[in-house]
C-alpha positions in Angstrom: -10.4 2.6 18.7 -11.1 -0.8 16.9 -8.6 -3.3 17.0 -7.5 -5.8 14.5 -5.7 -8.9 14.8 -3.2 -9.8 12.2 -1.9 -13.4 11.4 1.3 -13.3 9.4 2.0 -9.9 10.4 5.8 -10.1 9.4 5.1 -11.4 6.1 5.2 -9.9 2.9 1.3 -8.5 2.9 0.9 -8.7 6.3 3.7 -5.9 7.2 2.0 -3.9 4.0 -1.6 -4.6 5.6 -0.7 -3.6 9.0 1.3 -0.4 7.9 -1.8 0.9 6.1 -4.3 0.0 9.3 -2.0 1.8 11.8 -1.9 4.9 9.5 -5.4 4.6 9.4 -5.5 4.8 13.5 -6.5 1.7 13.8 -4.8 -0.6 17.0 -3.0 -3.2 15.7 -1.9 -6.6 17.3 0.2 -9.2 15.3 0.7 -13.0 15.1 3.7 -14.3 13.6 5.7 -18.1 13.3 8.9 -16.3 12.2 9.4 -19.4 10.1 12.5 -20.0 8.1 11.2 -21.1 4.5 12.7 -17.8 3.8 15.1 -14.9 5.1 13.9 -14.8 9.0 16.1 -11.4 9.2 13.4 -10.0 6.5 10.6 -10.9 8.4 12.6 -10.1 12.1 13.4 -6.3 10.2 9.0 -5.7 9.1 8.1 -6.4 12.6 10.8 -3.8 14.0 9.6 -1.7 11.8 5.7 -2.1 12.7 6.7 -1.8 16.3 7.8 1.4 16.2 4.1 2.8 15.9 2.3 2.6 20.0 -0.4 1.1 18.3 0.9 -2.1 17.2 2.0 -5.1 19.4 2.5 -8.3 18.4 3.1 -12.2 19.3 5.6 -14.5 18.0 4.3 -18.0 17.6 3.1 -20.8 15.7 -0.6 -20.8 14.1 -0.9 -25.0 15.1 0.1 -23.4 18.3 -3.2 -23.0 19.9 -2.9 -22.1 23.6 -0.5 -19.0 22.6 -2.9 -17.8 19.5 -5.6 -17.9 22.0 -3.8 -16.2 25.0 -3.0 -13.4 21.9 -6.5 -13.4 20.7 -8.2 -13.1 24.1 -6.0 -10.6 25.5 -5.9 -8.6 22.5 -9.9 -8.7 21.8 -10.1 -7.8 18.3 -13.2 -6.4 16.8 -12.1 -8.0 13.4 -9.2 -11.1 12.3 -7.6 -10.9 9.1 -6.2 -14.1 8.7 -2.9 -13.9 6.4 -0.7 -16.2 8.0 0.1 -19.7 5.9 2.7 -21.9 4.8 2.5 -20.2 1.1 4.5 -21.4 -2.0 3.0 -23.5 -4.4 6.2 -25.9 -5.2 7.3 -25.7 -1.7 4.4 -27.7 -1.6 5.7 -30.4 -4.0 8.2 -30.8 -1.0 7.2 -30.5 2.2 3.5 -30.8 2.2 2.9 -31.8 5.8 4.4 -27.9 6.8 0.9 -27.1 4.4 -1.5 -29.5 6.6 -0.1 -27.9 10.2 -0.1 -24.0 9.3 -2.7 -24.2 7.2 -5.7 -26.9 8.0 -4.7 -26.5 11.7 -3.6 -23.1 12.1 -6.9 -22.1 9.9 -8.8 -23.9 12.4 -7.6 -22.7 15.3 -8.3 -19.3 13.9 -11.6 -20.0 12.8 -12.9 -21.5 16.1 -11.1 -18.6 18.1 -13.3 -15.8 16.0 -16.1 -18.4 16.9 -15.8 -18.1 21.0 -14.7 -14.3 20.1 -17.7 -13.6 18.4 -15.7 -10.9 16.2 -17.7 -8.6 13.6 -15.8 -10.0 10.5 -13.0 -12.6 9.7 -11.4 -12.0 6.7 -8.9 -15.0 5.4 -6.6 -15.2 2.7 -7.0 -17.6 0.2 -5.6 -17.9 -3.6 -5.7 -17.8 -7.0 -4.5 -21.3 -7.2 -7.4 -22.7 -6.1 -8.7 -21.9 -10.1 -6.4 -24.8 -11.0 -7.4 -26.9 -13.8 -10.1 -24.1 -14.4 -9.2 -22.6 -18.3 -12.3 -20.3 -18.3 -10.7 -16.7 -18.3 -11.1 -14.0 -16.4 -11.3 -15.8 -13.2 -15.0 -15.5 -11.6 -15.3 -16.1 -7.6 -18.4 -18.3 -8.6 -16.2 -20.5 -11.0 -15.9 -23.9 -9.8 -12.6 -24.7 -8.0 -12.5 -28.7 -7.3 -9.6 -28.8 -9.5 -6.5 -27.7 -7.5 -3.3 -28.9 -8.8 -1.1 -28.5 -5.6 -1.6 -29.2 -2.2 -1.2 -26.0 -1.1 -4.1 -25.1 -3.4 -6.1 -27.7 -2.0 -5.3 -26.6 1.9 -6.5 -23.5 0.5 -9.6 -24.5 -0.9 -10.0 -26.7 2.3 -9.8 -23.1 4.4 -12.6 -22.1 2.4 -15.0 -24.8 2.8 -14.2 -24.7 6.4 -15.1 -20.9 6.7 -18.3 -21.7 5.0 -19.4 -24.2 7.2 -18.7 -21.9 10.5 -20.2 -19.3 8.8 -23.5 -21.5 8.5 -23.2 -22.9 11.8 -22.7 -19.8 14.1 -23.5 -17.0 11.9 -20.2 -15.7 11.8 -19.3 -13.5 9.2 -16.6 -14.4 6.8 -14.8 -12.5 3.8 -12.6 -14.9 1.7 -10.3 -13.4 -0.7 -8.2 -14.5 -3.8 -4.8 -13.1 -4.4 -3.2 -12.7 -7.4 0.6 -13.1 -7.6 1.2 -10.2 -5.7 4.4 -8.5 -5.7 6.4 -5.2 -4.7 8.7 -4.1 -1.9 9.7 -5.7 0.8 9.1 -9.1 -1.4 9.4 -12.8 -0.5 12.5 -14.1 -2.1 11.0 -17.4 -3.0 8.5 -15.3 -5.6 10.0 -14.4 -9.2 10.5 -10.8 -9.6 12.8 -11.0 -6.2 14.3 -14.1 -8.0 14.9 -12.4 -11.3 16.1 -9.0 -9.8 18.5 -10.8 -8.0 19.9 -13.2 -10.4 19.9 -10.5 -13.5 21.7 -7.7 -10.7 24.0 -11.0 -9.9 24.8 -12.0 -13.2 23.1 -15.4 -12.7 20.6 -17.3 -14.7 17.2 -16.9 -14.1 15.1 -20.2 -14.7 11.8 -18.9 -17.0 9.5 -21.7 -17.4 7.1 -23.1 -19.6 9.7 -21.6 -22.4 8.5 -18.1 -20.8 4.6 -19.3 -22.5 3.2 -17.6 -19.3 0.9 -14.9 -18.5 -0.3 -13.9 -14.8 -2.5 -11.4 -13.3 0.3 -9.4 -11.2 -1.3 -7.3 -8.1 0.6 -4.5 -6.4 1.3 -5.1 -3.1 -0.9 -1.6 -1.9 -3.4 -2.5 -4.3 -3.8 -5.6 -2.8 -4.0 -4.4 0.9 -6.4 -1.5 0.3 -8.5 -3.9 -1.3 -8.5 -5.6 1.8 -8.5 -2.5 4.4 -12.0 -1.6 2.3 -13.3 -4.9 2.8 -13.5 -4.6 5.9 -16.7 -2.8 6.1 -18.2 -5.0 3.4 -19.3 -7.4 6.0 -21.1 -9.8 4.5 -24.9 -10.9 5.7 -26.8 -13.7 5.4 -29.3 -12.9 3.0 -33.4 -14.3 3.7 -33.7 -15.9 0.5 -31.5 -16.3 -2.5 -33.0 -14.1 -4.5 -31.9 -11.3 -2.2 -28.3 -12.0 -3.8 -27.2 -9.6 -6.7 -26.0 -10.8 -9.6 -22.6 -11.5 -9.5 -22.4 -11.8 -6.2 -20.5 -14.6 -4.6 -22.6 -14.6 -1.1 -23.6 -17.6 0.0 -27.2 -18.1 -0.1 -26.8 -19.8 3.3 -24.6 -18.3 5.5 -22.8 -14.5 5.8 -19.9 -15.7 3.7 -18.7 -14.5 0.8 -15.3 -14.6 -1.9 -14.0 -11.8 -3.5 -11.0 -11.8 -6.2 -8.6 -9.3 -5.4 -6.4 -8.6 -8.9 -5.0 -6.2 -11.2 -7.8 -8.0 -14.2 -5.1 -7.9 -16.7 -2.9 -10.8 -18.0 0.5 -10.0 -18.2 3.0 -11.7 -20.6 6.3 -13.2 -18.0 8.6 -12.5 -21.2 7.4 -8.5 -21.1 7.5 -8.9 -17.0 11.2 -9.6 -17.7 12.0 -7.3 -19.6 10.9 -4.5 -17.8 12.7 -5.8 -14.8 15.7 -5.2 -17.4 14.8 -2.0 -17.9 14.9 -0.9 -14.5 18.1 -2.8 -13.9 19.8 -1.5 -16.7 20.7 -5.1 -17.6 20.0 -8.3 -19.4 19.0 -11.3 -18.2 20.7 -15.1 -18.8 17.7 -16.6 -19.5 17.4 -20.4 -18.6 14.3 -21.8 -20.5 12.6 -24.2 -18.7 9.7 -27.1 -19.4 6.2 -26.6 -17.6 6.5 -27.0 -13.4 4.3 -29.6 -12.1 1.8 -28.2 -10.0 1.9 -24.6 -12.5 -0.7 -23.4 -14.5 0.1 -21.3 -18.0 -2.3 -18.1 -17.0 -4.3 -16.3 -14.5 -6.3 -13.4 -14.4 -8.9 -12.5 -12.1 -12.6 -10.6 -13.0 -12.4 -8.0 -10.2 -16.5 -6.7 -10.5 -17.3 -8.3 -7.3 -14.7 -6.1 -5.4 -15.4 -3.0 -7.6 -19.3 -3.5 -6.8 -18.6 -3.7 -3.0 -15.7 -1.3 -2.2 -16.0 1.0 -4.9 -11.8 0.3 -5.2 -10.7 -1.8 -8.3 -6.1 -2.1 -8.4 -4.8 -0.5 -11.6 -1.0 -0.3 -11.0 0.5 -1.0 -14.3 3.1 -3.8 -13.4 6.2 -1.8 -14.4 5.9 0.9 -11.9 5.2 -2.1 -9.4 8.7 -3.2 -10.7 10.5 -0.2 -10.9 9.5 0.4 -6.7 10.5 -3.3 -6.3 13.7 -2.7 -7.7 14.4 0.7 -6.1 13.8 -1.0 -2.5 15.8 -3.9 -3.5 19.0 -1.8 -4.4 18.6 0.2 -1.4 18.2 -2.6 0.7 20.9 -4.8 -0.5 23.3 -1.9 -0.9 23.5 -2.7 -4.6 
């Protein structure tokens, strides 16, 4: 039975990720900070849940922690690291960037040079739309350049990346780096906007819509987001002998076994219509708050999803207001509402 080792495992995509690998019979061991930038209960509740499956263990620590993630690593001896564990939040960032320099330049290391001495078959690490930043050319192309990130998370981010490539280069150490797209759905983070909005418009509260609601993103279902990931898996990337060996389109580095691969929904959806089918579902209105532009934000994304089409076969197609009629449905039930 191959084993996977999951950073982040009681987050948001990592419970979704590691519920979908142990239905697939795959062992699973998780690594989790248990951090309080949000709800620790929420995260304390995913990891109960994940535990009740024989094939999933797990270790509560810190990534910038790196005696106990490799005592976790070594003893667990993964065949493959998924690597979903970061400080996230782009304006949390605006705040409290050091928290962004430990988890994730640090943490990413440590992770990096542990699949190194572990000489695992794949790493796979999460990166993020945001590192498009200043980037206006739509769809969003893996091969676009990205020196342009308006927040520091972004940039920790795109520093993750570069780091990947170079260990990639160095010890031949195949790496899959891929690019969410505000991903959403049950069991949510409560610092991300539908959990926001469902909560203020079932509370009666405003909700604060930015950028006068002039926004448009590329929302990604939470299961279309992780069976993009369980199917790259097995699209481990190889160094190729010469460039020319690359296919067009292809994001492979033309020195190393590295590779980036957009993982979206490749449709721009307008916030105001995102609201209002969160209204629907609710069977209320919102008290909307208009806001001015966040610094940091960006007016759109949307992602060209080819590359992950070309390689898996899988493209995600949930239309955003089933994603938000399941979010709401788990968020009633949860909350009792």
């Amino acid at each position: 039975m191959k084993t996977i080792f999951v950073t982040g495992s009681a987050g948001f995509i990592g419970f979704h990720l590691c519920k979908l690998l142990l239905a697939e019979g795959f062992q699973v061991h998780g690594y989790d900070g248990m951090t309080d930038y949000y709800d620790v209960s929420l995260k304390q509740r995913r990891h109960a849940m994940l535990r009740q499956s024989p094939n999933f263990t797990a270790t509560e620590a810190l990534l910038e922690d790196q005696a106990s993630l490799s005592a976790a690593m070594h003893a667990a001896q993964p065949q493959v690291i998924i690597h979903l564990a970061a400080q996230a939040g782009v304006r949390y960032s605006l705040e409290n960037p050091r928290a962004y320099l430990d988890a994730n330049l640090i943490g990413g290391f440590n992770v990096l040079d542990l699949a190194r001495a572990l000489k695992v078959d794949h790493l796979l690490m999460a990166s993020t739309s945001s590192v498009y930043g200043a980037n206006t050319e739509m769809p969003f192309l893996e091969t676009h350049k990205t020196e342009t990130p308006l927040t520091f998370y972004a940039a920790t981010k795109k520093a993750n990346e570069m780091m990947g490539h170079s260990y990639a280069h160095i010890y031949n150490l195949p790496i899959t780096m891929f690019r969410f797209f505000t991903v959403y759905g049950p069991w949510g983070r409560p610092d991300m906007a539908l959990f926001k909005f469902t909560r203020g418009i079932l509370e009666g509260s405003p909700i604060d819509v930015y950028n006068n609601g002039d926004m448009w993103r590329d929302f990604t279902y939470v299961d279309d987001l992780v069976r993009g990931i369980r199917l790259l898996i097995d699209a481990v990337p190889q160094r190729p002998e010469t460039p020319a060996d690359i296919p067009q389109g292809d994001s492979l580095s033309p020195a190393a076994p590295y590779r980036v691969v957009n993982i979206g929904n490749s449709d721009k959806v307008r916030l105001m219509d995102f609201i209002d089918a969160i209204e629907v579902e609710t069977g209320r209105k919102a008290i909307r708050n208009y806001m001015p532009m966040q610094t940091g934000d960006v007016p759109a994304t949307w992602a060209d999803a080819t590359l992950l089409q070309s390689l898996t076969g899988y493209r995600p197609q949930t239309n955003f207001r089933d994603g938000i009629a399941a979010f709401v449905r788990w968020y009633r039930d949860y909350y009792q509402i």
